[in-house]
C-alpha positions as CSV (number, residue, x, y, z in Angstrom):
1,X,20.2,3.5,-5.6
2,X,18.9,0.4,-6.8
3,X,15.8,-0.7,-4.3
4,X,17.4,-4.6,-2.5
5,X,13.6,-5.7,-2.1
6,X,12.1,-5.0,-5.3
7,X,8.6,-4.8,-5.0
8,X,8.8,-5.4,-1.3
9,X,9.5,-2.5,0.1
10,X,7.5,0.6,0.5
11,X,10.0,3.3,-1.2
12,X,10.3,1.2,-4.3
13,X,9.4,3.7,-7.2
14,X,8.5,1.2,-9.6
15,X,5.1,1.0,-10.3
16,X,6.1,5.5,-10.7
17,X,8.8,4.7,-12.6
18,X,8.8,1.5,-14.1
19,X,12.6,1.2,-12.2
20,X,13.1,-0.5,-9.2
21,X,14.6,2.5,-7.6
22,X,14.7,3.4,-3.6
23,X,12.3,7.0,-3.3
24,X,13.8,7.4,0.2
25,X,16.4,9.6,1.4
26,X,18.2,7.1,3.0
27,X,17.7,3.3,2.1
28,X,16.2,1.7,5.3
29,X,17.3,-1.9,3.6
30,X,21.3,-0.4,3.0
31,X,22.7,-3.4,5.0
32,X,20.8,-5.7,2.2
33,X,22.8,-3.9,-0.1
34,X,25.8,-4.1,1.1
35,X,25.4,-7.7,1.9
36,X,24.5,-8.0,-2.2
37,X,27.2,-6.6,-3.5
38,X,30.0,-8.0,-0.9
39,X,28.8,-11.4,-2.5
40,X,29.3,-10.5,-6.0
41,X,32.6,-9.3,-5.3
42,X,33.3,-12.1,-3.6
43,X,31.8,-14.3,-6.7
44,X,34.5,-12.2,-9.0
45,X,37.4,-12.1,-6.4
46,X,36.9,-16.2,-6.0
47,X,38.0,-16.7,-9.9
48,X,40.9,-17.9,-10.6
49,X,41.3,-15.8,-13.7
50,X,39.0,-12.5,-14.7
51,X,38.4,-10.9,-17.6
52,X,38.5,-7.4,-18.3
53,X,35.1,-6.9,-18.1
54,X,34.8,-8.6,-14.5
55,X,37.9,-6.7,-13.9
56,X,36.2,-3.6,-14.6
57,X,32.5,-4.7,-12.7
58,X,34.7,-5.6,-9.8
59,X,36.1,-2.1,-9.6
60,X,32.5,-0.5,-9.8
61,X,31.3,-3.0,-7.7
62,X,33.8,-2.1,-5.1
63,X,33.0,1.8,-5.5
64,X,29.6,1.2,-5.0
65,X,30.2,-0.8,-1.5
66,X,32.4,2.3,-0.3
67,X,29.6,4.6,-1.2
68,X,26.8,2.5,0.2
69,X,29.4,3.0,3.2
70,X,30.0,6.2,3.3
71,X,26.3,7.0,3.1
72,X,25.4,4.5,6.1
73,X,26.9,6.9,8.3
């Protein structure tokens, strides 16, 4: 999972990596990242009209808030 405080938290691999990416089993910050992407769905749902390509990034963007989810507990 993408780390939600890059280069603020402690279990961001990037200076390792060169990838803001979360080293811990379970993201301590996940309710940051839920919080993210429930406003960029909200951004694409608040359009009047989408185009395929938000239509599609909605879609992954709402499989990656159930996920985040079902990994929260």
């Amino acid at each position: 999972m993408l780390c939600p405080l890059p280069g603020k938290c402690m279990h961001d691999e990037f200076i390792r990596t060169g990838v803001h990416f979360c080293s811990a089993p379970r993201c301590p910050h996940a309710r940051l990242v839920r919080m993210a992407l429930g406003e960029q769905i909200q951004a694409i749902c608040r359009k009047e009209q989408r185009t395929e390509a938000e239509e599609r990034q909605l879609e992954r963007l709402k499989k990656e808030y159930a996920r985040t989810l079902l990994e929260s507990g």
